[in-house]
Chimera marker file (.cmm) of the C-alpha trace (Angstrom):
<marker_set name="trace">
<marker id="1" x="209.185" y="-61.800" z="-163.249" r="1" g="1" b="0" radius="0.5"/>
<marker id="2" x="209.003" y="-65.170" z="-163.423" r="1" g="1" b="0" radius="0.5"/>
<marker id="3" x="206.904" y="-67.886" z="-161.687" r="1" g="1" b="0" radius="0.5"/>
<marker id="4" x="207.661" y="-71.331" z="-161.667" r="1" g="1" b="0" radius="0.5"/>
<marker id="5" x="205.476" y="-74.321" z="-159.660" r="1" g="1" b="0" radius="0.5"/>
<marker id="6" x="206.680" y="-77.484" z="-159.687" r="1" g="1" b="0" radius="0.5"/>
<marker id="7" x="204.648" y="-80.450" z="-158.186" r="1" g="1" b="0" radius="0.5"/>
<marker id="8" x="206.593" y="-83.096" z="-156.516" r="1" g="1" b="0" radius="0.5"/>
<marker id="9" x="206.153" y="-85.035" z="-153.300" r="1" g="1" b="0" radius="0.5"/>
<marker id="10" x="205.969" y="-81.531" z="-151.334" r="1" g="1" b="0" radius="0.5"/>
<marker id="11" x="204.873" y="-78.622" z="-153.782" r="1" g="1" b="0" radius="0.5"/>
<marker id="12" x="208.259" y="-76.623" z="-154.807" r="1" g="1" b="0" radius="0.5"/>
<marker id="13" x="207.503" y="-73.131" z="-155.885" r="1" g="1" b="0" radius="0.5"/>
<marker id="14" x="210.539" y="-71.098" z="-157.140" r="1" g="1" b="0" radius="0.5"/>
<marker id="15" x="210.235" y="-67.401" z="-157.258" r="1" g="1" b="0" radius="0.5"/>
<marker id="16" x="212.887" y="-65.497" z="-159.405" r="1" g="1" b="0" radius="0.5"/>
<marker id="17" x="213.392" y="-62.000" z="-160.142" r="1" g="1" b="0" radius="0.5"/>
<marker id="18" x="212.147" y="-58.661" z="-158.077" r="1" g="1" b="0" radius="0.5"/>
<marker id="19" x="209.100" y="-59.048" z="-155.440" r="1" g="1" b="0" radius="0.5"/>
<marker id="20" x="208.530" y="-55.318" z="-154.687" r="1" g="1" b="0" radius="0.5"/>
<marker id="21" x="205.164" y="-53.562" z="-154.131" r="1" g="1" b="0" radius="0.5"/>
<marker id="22" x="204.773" y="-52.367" z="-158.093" r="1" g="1" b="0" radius="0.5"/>
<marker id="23" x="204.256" y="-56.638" z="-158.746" r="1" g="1" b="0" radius="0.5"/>
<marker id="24" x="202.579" y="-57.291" z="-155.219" r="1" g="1" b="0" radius="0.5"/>
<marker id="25" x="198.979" y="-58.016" z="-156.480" r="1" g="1" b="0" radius="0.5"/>
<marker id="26" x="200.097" y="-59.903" z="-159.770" r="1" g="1" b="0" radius="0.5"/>
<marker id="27" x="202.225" y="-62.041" z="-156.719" r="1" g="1" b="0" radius="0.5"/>
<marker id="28" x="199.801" y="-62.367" z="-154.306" r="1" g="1" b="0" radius="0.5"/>
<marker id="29" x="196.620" y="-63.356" z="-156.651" r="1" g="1" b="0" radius="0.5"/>
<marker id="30" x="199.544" y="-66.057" z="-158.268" r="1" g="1" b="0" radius="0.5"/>
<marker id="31" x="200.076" y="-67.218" z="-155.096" r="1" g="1" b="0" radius="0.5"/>
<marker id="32" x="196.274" y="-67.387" z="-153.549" r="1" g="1" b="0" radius="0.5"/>
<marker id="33" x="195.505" y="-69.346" z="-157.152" r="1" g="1" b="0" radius="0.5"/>
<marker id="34" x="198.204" y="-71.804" z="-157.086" r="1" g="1" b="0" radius="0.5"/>
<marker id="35" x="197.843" y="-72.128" z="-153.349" r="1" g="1" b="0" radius="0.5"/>
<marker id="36" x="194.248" y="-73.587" z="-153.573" r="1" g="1" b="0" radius="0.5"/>
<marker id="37" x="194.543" y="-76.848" z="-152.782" r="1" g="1" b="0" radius="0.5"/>
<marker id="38" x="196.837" y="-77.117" z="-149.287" r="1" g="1" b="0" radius="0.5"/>
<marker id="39" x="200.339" y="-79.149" z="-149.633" r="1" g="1" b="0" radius="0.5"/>
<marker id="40" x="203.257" y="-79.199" z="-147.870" r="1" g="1" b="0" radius="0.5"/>
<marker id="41" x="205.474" y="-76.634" z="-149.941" r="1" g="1" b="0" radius="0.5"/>
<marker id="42" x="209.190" y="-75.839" z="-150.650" r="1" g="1" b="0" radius="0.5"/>
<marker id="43" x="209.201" y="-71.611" z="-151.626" r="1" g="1" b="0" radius="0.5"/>
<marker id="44" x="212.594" y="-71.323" z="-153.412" r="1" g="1" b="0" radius="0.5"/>
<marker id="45" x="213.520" y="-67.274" z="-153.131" r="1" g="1" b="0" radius="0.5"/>
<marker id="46" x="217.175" y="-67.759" z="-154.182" r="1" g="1" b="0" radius="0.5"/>
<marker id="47" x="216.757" y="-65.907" z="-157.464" r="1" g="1" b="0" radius="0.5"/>
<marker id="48" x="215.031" y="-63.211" z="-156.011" r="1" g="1" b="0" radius="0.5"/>
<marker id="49" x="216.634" y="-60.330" z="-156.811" r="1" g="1" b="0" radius="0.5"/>
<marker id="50" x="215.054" y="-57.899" z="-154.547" r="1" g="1" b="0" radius="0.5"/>
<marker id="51" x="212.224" y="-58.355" z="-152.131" r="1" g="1" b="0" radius="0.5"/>
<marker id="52" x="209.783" y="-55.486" z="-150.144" r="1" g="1" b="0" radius="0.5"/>
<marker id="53" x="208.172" y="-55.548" z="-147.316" r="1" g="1" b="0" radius="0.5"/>
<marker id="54" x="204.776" y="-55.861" z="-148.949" r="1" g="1" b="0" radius="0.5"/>
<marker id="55" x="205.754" y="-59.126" z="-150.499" r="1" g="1" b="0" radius="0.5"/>
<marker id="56" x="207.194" y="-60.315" z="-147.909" r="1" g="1" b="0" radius="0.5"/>
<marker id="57" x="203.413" y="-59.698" z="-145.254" r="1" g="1" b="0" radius="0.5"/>
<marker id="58" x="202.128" y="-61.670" z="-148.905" r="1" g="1" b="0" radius="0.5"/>
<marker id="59" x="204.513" y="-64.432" z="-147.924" r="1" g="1" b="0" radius="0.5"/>
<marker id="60" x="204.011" y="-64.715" z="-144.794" r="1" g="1" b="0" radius="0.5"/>
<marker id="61" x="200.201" y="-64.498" z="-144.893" r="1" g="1" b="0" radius="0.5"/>
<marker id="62" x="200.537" y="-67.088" z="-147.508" r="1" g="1" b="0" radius="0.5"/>
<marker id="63" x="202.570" y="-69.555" z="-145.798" r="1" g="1" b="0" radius="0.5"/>
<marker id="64" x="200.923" y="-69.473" z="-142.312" r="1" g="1" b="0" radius="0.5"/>
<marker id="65" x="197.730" y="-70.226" z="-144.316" r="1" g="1" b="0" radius="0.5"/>
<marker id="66" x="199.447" y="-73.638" z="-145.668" r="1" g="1" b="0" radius="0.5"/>
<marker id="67" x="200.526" y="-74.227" z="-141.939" r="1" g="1" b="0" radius="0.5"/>
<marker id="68" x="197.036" y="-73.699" z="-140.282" r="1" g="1" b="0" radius="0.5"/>
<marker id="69" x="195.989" y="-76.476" z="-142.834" r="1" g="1" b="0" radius="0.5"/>
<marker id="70" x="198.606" y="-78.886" z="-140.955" r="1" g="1" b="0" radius="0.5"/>
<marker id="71" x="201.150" y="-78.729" z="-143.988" r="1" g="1" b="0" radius="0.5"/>
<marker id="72" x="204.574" y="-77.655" z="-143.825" r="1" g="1" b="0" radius="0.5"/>
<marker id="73" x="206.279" y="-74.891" z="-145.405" r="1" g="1" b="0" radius="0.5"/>
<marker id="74" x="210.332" y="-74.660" z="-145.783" r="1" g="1" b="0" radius="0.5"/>
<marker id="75" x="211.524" y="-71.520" z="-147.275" r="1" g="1" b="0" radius="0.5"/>
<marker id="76" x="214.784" y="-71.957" z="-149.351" r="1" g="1" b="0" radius="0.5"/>
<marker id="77" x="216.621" y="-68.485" z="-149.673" r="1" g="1" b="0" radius="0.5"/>
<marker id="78" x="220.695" y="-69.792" z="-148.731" r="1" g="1" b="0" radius="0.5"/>
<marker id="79" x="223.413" y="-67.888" z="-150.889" r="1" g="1" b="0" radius="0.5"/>
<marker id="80" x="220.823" y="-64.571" z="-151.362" r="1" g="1" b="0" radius="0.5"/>
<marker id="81" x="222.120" y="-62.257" z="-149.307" r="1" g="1" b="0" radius="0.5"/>
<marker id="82" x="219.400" y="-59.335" z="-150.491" r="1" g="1" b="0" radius="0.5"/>
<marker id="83" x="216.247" y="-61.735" z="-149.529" r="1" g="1" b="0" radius="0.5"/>
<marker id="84" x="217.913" y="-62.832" z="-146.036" r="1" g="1" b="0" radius="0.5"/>
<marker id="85" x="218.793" y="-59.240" z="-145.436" r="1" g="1" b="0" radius="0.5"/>
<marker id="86" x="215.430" y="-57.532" z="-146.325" r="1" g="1" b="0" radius="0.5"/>
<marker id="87" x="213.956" y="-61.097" z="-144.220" r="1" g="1" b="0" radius="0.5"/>
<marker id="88" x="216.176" y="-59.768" z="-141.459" r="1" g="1" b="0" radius="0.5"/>
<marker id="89" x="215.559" y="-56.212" z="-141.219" r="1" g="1" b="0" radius="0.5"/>
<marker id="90" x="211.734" y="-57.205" z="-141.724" r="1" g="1" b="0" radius="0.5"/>
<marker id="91" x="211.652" y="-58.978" z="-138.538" r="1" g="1" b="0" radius="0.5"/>
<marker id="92" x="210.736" y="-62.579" z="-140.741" r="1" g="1" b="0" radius="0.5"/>
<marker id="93" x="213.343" y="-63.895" z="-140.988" r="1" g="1" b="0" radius="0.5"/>
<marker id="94" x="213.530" y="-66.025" z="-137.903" r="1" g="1" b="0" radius="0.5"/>
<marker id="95" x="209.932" y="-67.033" z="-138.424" r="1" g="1" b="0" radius="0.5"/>
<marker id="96" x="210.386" y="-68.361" z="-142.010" r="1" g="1" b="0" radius="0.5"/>
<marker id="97" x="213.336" y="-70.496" z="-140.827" r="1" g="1" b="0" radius="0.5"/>
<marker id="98" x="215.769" y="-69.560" z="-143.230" r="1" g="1" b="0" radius="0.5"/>
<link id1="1" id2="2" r="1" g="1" b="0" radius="0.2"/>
<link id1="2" id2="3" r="1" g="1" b="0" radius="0.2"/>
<link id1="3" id2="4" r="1" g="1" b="0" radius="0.2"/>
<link id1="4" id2="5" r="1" g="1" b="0" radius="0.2"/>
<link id1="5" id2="6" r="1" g="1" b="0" radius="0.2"/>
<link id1="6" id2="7" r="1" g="1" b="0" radius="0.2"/>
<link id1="7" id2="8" r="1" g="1" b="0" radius="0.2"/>
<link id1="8" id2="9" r="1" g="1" b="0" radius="0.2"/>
<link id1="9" id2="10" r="1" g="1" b="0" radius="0.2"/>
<link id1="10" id2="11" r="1" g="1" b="0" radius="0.2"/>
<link id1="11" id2="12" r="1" g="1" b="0" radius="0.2"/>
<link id1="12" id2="13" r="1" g="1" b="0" radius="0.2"/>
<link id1="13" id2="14" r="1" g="1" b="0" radius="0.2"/>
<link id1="14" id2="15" r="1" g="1" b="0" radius="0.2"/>
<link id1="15" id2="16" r="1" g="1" b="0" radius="0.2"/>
<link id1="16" id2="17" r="1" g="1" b="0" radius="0.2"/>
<link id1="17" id2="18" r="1" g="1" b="0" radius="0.2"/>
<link id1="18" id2="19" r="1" g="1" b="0" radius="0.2"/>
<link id1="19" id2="20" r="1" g="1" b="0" radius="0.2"/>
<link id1="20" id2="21" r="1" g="1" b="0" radius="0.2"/>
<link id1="21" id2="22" r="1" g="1" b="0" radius="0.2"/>
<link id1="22" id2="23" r="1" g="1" b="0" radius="0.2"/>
<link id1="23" id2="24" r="1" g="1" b="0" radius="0.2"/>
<link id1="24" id2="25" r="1" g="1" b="0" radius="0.2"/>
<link id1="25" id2="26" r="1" g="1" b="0" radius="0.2"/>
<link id1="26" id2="27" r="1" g="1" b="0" radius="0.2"/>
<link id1="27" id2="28" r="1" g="1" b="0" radius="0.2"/>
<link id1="28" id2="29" r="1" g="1" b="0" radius="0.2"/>
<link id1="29" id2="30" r="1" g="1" b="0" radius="0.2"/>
<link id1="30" id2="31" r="1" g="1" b="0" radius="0.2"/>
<link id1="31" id2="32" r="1" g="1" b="0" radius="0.2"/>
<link id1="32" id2="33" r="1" g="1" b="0" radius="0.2"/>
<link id1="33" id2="34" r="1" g="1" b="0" radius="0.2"/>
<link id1="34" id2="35" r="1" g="1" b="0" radius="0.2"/>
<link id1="35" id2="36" r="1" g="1" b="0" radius="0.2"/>
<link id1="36" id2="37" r="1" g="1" b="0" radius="0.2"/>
<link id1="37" id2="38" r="1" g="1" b="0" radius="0.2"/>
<link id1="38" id2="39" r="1" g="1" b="0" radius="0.2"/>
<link id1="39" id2="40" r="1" g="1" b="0" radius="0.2"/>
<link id1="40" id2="41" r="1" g="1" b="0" radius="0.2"/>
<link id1="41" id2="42" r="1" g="1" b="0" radius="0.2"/>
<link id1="42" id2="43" r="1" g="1" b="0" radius="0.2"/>
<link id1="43" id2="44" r="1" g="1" b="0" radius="0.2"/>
<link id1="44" id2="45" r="1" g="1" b="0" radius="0.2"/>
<link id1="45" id2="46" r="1" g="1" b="0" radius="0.2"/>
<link id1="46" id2="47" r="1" g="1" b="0" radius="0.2"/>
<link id1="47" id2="48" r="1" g="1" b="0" radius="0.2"/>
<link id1="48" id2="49" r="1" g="1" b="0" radius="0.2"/>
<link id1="49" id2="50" r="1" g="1" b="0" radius="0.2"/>
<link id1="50" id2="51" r="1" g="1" b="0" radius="0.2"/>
<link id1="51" id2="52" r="1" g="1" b="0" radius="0.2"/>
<link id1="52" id2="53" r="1" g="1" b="0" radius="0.2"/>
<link id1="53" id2="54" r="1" g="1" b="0" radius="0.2"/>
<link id1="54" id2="55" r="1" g="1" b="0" radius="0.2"/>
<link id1="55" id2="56" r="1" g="1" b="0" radius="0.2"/>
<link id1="56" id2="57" r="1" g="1" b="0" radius="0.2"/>
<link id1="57" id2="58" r="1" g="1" b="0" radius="0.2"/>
<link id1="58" id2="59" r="1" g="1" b="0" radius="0.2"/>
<link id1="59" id2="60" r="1" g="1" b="0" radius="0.2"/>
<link id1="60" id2="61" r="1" g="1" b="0" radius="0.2"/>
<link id1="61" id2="62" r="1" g="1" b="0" radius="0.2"/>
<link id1="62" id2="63" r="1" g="1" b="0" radius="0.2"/>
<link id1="63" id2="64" r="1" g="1" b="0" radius="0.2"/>
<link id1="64" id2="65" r="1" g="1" b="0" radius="0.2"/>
<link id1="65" id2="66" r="1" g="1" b="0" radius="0.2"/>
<link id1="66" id2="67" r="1" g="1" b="0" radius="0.2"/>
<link id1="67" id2="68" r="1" g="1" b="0" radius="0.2"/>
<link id1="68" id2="69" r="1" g="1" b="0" radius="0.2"/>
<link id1="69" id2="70" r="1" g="1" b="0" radius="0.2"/>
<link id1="70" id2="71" r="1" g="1" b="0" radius="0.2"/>
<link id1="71" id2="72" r="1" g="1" b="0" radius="0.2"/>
<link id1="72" id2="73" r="1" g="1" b="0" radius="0.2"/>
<link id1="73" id2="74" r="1" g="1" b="0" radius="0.2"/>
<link id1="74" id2="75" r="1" g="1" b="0" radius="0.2"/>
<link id1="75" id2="76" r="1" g="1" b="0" radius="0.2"/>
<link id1="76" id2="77" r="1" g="1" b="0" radius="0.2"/>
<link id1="77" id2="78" r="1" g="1" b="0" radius="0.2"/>
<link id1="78" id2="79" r="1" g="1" b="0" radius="0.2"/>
<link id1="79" id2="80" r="1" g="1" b="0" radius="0.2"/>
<link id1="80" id2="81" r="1" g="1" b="0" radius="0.2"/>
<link id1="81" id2="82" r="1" g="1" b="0" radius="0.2"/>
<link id1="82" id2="83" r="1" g="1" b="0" radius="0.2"/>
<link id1="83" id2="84" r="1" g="1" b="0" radius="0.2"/>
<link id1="84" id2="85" r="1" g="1" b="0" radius="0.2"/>
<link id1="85" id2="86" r="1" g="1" b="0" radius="0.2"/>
<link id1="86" id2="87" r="1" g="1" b="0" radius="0.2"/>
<link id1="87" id2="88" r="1" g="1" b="0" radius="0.2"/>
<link id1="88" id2="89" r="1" g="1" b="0" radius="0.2"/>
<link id1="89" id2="90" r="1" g="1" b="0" radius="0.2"/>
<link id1="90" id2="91" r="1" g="1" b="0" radius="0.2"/>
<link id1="91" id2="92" r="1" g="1" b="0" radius="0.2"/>
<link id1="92" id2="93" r="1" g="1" b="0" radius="0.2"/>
<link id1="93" id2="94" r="1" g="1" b="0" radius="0.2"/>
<link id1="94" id2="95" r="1" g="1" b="0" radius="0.2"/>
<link id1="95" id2="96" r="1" g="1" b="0" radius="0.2"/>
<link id1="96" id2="97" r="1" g="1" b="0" radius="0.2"/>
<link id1="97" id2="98" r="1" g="1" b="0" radius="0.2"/>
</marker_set>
């Protein structure tokens, strides 16, 4: 899998390949160590090719972390029908925005 953080204005952080439970802790201690330092951030998930339930709590616990710091987080996932499905069914996908 692939991770990719690119700083910019707002933080853009593109996620590509399969977040499933086998990769969970590799994702979440990425996330938790770029993450240090609050920003508003853009989470690109449109080259996600499949996505769990346990990375998607790790998402969600990650971004309402940024937001209780008073940053913003957009979640980019258009055109993935996999991520907005599993997003869907997951009951998150309202609450990400996408």
């Amino acid at each position: 899998m692939d991770f990719v953080m690119e700083s910019e204005d707002k933080g853009t952080l593109t996620l590509k390949g399969e977040l499933t439970i086998a990769r969970a802790k590799k994702i979440q201690e990425f996330l938790v160590t770029t993450l240090q330092q609050p920003m508003d951030l853009v989470i690109r998930l449109s080259e996600v090719t499949n996505l769990d339930i346990a990375c998607i709590q790790i998402l969600f616990s990650v971004i309402e972390k940024v937001v209780s710091t008073g940053h913003q987080v957009f979640v980019e996932a258009e055109k993935n029908d996999v991520v907005l499905r599993n997003l869907e069914l997951a009951g998150f996908r309202k609450k990400l925005r996408c």
